[in-house]
N, C-alpha and C positions, 0 to 999 in steps of 0.2 A: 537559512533555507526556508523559502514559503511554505513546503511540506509540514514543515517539523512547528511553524509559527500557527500555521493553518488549525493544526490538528491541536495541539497545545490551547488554541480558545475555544476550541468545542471540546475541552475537558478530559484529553487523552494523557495521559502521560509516556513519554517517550521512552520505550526500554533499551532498545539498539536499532542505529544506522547503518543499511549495509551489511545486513546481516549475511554471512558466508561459512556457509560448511560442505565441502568440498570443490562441486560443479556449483552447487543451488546457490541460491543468490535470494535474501529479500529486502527491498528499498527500507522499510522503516517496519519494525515490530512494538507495537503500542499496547497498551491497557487502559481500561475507561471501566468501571461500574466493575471488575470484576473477568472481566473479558478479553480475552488477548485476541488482539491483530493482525494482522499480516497487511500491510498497506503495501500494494504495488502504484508509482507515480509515475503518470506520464504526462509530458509538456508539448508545449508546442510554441513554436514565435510566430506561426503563420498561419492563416486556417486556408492556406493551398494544398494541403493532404489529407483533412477530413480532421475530428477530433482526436484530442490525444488518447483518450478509453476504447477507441478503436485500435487501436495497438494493441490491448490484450485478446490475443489469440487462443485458441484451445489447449497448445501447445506449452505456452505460456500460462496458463492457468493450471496446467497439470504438471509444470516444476513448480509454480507455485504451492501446491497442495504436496510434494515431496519436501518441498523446503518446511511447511511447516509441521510436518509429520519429524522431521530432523531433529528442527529448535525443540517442538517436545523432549523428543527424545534427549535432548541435553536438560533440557530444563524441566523436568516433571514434575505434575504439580498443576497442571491445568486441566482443567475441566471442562471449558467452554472456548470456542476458538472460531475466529472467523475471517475469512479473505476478504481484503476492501480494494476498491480501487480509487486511486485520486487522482483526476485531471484538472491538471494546471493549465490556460491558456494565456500566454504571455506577450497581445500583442504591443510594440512599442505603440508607444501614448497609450494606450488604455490601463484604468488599472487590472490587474491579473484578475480571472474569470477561474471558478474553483465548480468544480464537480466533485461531489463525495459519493459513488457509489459500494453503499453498502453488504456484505454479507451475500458474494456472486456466487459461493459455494459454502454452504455452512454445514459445520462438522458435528 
């Protein structure tokens, strides 16, 4: 997965894929320096729809921040915590094009 290579050399370590407790859903849950994640990834093969970080809607950001309100709750213990987004653009022939935007809601 680019996501998970992506984040892996900028010094994140991977905790859970996919992460799911009930409805909530988050793409990849990381840690770096101390500080837990919540990476939301969106891709794209085409730029005929605009970019992929354009997909995170308000709507979207506010399951996000239920989801990671969850994983605390399962995993207690954190103290510092922050929503990312990753856009991936994947077009053929190019190599993949990465946006890291960090900390869109910080807790």
């Amino acid at each position: 997965m680019l996501a998970v290579k992506y984040l892996q050399e900028k010094g994140f370590t991977i905790l859970h894929r996919n992460w799911r407790r009930g409805h909530l859903e988050v793409d990849l849950v990381a840690e770096r320096k101390g500080l837990l994640h919540f990476v939301e990834v969106k891709s794209r093969t085409s730029r005929h729809f605009g970019y992929p970080e354009e997909r995170v809607n308000k709507e979207k950001v506010r399951n996000l921040m239920r989801a990671a309100a969850a994983y605390i709750d399962c995993h207690p213990g954190w103290k510092r915590f922050q929503i990312d987004i990753l856009s991936i653009q994947c077009i053929h022939g190019e190599t993949p094009a990465f946006l890291f935007i960090e900390d869109i809601y910080d807790f």
